[in-house]
C-alpha positions in Angstrom: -5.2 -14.2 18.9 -3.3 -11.0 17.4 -2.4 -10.7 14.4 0.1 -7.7 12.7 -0.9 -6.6 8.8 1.5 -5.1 6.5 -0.7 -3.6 4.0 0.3 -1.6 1.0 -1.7 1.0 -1.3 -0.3 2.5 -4.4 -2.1 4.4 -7.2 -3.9 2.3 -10.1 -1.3 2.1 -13.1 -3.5 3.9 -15.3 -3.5 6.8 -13.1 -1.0 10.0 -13.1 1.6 9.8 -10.0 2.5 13.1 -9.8 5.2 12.4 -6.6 6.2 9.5 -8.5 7.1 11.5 -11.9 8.7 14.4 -9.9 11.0 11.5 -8.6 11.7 10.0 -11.8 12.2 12.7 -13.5 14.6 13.8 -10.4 16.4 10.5 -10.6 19.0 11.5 -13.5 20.0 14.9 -11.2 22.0 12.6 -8.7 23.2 10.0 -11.5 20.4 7.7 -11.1 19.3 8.0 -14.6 18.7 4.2 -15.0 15.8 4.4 -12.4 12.6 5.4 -13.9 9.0 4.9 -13.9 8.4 5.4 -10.0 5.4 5.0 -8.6 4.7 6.6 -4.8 2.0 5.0 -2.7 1.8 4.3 1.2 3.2 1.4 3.6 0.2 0.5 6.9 1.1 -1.5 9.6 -1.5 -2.5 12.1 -2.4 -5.0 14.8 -5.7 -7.0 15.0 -7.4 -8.9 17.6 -9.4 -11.6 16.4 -10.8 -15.2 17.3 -9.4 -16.7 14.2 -6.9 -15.8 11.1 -10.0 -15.5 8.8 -11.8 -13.3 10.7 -8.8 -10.9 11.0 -8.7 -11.3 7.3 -12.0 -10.0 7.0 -11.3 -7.0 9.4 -8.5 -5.9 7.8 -10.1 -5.9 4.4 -13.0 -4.4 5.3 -10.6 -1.5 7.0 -8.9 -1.1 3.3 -12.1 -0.8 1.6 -13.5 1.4 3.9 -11.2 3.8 5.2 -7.4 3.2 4.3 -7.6 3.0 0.5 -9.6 5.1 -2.3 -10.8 2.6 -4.1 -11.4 5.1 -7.4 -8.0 6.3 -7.1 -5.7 3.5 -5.0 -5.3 -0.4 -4.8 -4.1 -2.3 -2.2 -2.4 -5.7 -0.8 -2.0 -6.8 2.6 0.0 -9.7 4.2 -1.5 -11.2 7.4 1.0 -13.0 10.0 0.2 -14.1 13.8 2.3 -12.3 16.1 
């Protein structure tokens, strides 16, 4: 079966977002001074093969922890739908 994965990774809260302040604090240049507090991070989308959902699961988790996200640094989500 294949399966797509929409998987997101952002900065942990407690961490400094340096893009993310440089957009805030650009927000109130182009009268958009109500928006604040951004936070930057990055958007994946992939496709698995696998035998079953869970197994793609797995995969895909294993590829966040391994290689698409810094775990010190980053956190991530993922969505997981059969294409």
């Amino acid at each position: 079966m294949k399966f797509i994965a929409e998987i997101n990774v952002m900065p942990h809260k407690s961490l400094l977002d340096p893009q993310g302040k440089a957009v805030s604090s650009s927000m109130k240049n182009i009268n958009l001074s109500e928006i604040k507090n951004v936070r930057i991070g990055k958007h994946i989308s992939l496709e698995i093969e696998a035998q079953t959902k869970e197994i793609a699961l797995k995969k895909v988790k294993e590829a966040c922890e391994k290689m698409l996200c810094n775990q010190i640094m980053e956190s991530f989500d993922f969505k997981l739908e059969k294409m």
